[in-house]
C-alpha positions as CSV (number, residue, x, y, z in Angstrom):
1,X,83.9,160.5,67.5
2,X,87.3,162.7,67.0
3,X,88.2,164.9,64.3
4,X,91.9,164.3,65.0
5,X,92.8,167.1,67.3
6,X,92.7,167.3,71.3
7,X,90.8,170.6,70.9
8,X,88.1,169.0,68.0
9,X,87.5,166.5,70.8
10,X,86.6,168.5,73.6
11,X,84.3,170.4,71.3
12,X,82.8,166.4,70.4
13,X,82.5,165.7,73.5
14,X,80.8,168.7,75.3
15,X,78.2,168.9,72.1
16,X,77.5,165.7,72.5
17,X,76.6,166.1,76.2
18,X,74.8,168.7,75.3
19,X,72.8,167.5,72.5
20,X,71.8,164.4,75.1
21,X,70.4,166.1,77.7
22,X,67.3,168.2,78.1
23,X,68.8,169.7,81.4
24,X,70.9,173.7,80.9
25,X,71.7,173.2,84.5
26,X,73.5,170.3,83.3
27,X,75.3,171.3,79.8
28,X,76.6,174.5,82.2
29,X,78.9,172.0,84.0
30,X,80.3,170.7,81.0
31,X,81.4,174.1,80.0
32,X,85.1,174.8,81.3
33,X,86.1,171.4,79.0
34,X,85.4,173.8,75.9
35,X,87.2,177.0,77.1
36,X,90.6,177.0,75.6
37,X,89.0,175.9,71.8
38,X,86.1,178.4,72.4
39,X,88.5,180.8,73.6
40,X,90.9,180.4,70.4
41,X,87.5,180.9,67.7
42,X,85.9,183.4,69.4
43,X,87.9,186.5,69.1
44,X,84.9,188.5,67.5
45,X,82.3,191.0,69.6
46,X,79.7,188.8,71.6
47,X,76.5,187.1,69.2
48,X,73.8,186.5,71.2
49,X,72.0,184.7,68.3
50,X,71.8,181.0,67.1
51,X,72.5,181.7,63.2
52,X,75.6,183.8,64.6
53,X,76.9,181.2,66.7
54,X,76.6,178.5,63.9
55,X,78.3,180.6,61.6
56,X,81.1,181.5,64.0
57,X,81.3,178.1,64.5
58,X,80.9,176.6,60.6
59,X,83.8,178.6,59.6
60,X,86.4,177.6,62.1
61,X,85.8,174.2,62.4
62,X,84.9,172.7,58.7
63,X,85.4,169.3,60.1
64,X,82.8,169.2,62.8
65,X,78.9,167.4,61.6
66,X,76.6,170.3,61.4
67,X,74.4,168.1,63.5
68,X,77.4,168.6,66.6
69,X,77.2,172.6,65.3
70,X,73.6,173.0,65.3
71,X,73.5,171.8,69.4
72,X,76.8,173.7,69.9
73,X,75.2,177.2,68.5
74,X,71.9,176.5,71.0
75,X,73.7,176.0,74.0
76,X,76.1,179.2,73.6
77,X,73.0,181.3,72.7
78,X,71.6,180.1,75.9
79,X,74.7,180.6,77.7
80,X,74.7,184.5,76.5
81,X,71.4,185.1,77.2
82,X,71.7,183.9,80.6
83,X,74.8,185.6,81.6
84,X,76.2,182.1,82.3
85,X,78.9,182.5,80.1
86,X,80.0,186.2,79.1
87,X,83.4,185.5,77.1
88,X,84.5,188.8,77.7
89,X,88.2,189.3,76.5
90,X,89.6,189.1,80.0
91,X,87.8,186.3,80.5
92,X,91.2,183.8,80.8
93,X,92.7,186.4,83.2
94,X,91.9,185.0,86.7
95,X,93.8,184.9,90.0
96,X,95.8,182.1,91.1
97,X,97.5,181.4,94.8
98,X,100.9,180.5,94.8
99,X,101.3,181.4,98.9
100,X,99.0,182.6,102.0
101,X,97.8,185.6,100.7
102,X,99.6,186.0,97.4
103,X,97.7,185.9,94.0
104,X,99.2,185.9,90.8
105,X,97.5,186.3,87.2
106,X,96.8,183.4,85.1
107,X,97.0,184.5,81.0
108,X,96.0,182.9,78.0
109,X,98.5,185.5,76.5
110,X,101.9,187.6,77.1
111,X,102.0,190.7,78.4
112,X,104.4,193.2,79.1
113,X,106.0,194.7,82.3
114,X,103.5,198.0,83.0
115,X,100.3,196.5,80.9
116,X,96.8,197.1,82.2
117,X,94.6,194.2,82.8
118,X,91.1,193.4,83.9
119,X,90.8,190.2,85.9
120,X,87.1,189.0,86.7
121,X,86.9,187.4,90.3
122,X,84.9,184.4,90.7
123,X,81.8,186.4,92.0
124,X,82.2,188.6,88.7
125,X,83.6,191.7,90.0
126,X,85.9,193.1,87.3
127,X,89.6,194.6,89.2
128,X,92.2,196.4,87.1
129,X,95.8,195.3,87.7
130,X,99.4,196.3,86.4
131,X,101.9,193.7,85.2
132,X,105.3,193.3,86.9
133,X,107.1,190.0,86.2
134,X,106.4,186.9,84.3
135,X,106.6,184.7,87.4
136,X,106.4,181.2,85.5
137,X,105.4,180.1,82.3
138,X,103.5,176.4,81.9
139,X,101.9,174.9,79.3
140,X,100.1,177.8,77.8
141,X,99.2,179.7,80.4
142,X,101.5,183.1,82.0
143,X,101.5,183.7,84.9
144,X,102.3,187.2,86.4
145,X,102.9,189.1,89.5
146,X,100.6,192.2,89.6
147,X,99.2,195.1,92.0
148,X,96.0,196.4,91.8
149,X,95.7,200.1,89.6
150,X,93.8,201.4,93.0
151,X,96.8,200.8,95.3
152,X,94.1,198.0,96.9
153,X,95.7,195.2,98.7
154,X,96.1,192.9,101.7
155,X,97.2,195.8,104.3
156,X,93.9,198.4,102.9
157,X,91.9,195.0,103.0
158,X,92.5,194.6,106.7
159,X,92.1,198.3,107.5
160,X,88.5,197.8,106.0
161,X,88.1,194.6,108.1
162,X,89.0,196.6,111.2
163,X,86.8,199.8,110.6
164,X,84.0,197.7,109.7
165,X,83.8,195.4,112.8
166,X,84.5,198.5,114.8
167,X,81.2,199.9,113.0
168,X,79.9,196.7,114.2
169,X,80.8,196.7,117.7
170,X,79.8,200.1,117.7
171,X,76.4,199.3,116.5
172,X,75.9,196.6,119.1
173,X,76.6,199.0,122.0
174,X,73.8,200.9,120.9
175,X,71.5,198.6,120.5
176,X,72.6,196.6,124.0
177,X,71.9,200.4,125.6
178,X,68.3,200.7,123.5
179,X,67.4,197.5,125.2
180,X,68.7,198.0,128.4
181,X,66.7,201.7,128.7
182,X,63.2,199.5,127.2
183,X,63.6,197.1,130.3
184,X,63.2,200.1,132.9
185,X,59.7,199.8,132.0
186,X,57.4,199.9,135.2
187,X,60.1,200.7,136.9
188,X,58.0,202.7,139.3
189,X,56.0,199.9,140.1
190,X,58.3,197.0,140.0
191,X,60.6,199.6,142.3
192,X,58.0,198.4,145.7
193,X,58.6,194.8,145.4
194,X,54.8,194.0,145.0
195,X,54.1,190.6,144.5
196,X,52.3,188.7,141.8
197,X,48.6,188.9,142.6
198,X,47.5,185.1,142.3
199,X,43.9,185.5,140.5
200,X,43.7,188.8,140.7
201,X,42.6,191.2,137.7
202,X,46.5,192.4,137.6
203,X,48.4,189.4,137.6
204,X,48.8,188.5,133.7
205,X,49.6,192.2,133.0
206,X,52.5,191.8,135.9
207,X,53.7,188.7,134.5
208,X,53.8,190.3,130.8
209,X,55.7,193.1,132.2
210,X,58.1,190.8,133.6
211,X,59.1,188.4,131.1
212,X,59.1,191.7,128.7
213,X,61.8,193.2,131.3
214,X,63.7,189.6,131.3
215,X,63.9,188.9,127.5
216,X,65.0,192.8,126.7
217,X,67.8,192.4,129.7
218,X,68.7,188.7,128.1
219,X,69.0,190.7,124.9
220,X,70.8,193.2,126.2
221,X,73.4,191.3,127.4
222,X,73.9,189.5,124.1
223,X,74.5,192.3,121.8
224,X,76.6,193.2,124.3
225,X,78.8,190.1,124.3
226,X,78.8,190.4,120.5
227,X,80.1,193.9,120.5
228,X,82.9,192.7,122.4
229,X,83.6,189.5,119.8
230,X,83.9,192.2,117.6
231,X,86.2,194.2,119.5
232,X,88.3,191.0,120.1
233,X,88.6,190.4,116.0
234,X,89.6,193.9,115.7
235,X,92.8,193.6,117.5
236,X,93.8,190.9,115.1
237,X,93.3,192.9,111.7
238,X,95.0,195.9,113.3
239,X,98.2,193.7,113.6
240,X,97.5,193.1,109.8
241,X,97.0,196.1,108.7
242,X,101.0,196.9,109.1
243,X,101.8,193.5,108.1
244,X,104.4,193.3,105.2
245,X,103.8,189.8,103.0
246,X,104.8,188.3,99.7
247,X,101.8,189.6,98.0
248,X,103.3,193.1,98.1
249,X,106.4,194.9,95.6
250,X,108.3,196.3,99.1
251,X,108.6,192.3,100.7
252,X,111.9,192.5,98.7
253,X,114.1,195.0,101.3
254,X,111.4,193.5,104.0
255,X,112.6,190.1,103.6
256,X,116.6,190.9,103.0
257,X,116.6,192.9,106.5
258,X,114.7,190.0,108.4
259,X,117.3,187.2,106.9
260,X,120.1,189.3,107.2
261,X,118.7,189.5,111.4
262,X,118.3,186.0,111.4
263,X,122.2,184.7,110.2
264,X,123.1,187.4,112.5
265,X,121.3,185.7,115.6
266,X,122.0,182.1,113.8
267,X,125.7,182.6,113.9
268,X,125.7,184.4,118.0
269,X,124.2,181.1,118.6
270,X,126.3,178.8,116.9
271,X,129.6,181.1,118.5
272,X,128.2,181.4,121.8
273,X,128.5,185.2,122.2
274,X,124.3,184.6,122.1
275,X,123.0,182.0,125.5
276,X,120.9,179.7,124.1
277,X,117.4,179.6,125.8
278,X,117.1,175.9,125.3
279,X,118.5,172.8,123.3
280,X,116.7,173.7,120.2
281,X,117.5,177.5,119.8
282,X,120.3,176.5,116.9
283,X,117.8,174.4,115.0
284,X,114.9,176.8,115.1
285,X,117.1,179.4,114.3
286,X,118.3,177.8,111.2
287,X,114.8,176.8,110.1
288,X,114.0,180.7,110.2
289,X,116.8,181.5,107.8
290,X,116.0,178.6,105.5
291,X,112.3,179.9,105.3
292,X,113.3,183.5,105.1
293,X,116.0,182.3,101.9
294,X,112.7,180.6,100.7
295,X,110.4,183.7,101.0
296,X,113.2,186.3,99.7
297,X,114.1,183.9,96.7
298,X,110.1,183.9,95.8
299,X,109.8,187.9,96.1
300,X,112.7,188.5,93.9
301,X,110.9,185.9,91.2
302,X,107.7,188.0,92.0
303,X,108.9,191.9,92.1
304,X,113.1,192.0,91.7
């Protein structure tokens, strides 16, 4: 069952999924096939209602059998009401990777250099970015290089990363020092050496005192080998929290300076006024200025 176009067919398709099966759960995954065609009708403020999606609907596609519109209109209405399926206007602006650590915008339409626009991360957090370049253009998508409005990005993100596990190596301290003052219990007592009274009136109390001593020393000792995990991970987001990468406007003049260091070394090699440390030095040295052409060639696309 087509109606001719590839658009009227994903919309066949999906409704009759939909109209087959008695399962949400499972008309929810069918749901990305109809995006571009839903996307292209529904331009309008959200309808939450039935009627409104069925005449949304009727007066786009004439072609379709009302029978295909009437399941169409009660799965969207369920979508909306369950928050499933918002079709906000941003909702075509989402992130794509093109590198390690570099995210681009995917559009459904163009933009300028300077625009505004709202991307919606796959856990539904809403970020503002500005345009910069059109990096590529395929089929009908854009895709952009942007930077968030905040000044938020890879560098901030790693800060955070570090003060927070330094929060948490800080917390673990504590609580290794909390445990290691609650095992002093008894200590009075325990301090004479007496030994467990076989029988005696005192012995389970003695015992109790000492397993409590053990497990609050055993736990003492493992938040603090945790606060020093986390003291271990720190090191490594400090190191990139300086670190300049694709992802940012300023890898332009980062990049040129590190290429123009690498021919520099590259040729001292290939001359001889640089000793090379081993029979590879001239090979790795020109795979470093082929990667750096690579990277400088893709931040120019991005933010020249």
């Amino acid at each position: 069952r087509s109606s001719g176009s590839g658009g009227y067919t994903r919309w066949l398709v999906s409704a009759d999924l939909m109209e087959n099966t008695n399962s949400q759960d499972s008309a929810v995954n069918h749901r990305k096939a109809m995006l571009i065609p839903l996307r292209k009708v529904r331009e309008s403020s959200p309808t939450c209602t039935q009627s409104g999606w069925m005449n949304v609907l009727l007066s786009n596609f004439t072609t379709l059998p009302t029978s295909l519109i009437v399941g169409l209109s009660r799965w969207l209405r369920i979508e909306d009401s369950r928050g499933l399926y918002p079709l906000k206007e941003n909702d075509m602006n989402k992130y794509t990777k093109i590198a390690p650590n570099v995210f681009i915008a995917q559009c459904d339409e163009e933009h300028k250099k300077g625009d505004i626009i709202t991307i919606t991360t796959k856990y539904g957090k809403e970020n503002e970015h500005v345009i910069h370049n059109l990096y590529q253009k395929k089929g009908e998508f854009y895709y952009y290089s942007i930077t968030r409005v905040d000044g938020f990005d890879s560098r901030e993100r790693a800060r955070n990363k570090a003060e927070k596990l330094e929060s948490y190596a800080d917390s673990a301290i504590s609580r290794s020092n909390e445990y290691l003052k609650k095992a002093d219990e008894g200590r009075d007592f325990l301090s004479l050496g007496e030994p467990i009274k076989v029988g005696h009136h005192s012995e389970k109390s003695h015992r109790a005192l000492l397993n409590r001593n053990w497990n609050r020393l055993g736990k003492s000792v493992e938040e603090s080998r945790k606060a020093e995990s986390y003291r271990d991970r720190i090191s490594y987001w400090d190191e990139l929290s300086d670190k300049i990468n694709l992802s940012m406007p300023e890898s332009i003049d980062f990049y040129r300076q590190q290429l123009d260091e690498a021919i520099e070394y590259h040729t001292g090699l290939k001359n001889g006024s640089i000793e090379r440390e081993h029979s590879y030095s001239l090979v790795y040295a020109n795979k470093r200025c082929n990667e750096l052409k690579k990277k400088l060639e893709m931040a120019i696309a991005l933010w020249g």
